[in-house]
N, C-alpha and C positions, 0 to 999 in steps of 0.2 A: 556510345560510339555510333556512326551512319547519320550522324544528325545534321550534320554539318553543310553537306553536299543538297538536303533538303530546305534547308535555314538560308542556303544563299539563294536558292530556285525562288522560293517565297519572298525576300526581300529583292530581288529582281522584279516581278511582279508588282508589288508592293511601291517599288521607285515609279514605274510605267506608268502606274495607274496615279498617281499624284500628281508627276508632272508632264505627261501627256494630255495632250486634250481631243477627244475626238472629234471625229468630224462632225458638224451636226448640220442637218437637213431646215435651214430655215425657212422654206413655201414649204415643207410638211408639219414643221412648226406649227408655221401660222395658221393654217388649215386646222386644227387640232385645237386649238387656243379657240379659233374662229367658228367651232362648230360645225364646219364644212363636211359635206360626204366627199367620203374616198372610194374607191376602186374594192379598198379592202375592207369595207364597215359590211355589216351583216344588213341583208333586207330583214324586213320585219316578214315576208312571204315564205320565207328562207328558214324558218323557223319547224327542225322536224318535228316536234313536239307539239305544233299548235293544233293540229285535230284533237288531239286527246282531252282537250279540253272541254270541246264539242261531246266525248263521247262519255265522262264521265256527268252530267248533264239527269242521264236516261236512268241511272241507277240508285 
């Protein structure tokens, strides 16, 4: 019993995501596909990690 009210939540879901479509970003798309840098792609300088590299080296 309590299944029921659960069972419908999920098949609600379930229909949304079938036949909704979202929205999709096609210039970030293509950017993406394209190789292009973004705003939000990491620098390679940006990197906190990269001295350690340097400093295992010594040892």
């Amino acid at each position: 019993m309590g299944r029921g009210r659960a069972k419908a939540k999920q098949t609600k879901v379930a229909r949304e995501l079938k036949y909704n479509t979202p929205q999709t970003d096609l210039e970030r798309l293509q950017q993406e596909l394209s190789g292009g840098r973004t705003s939000t792609s990491v620098e390679e300088d940006d990197d906190p990690y990269g001295s350690w590299s340097d400093d295992d080296s010594r040892y």
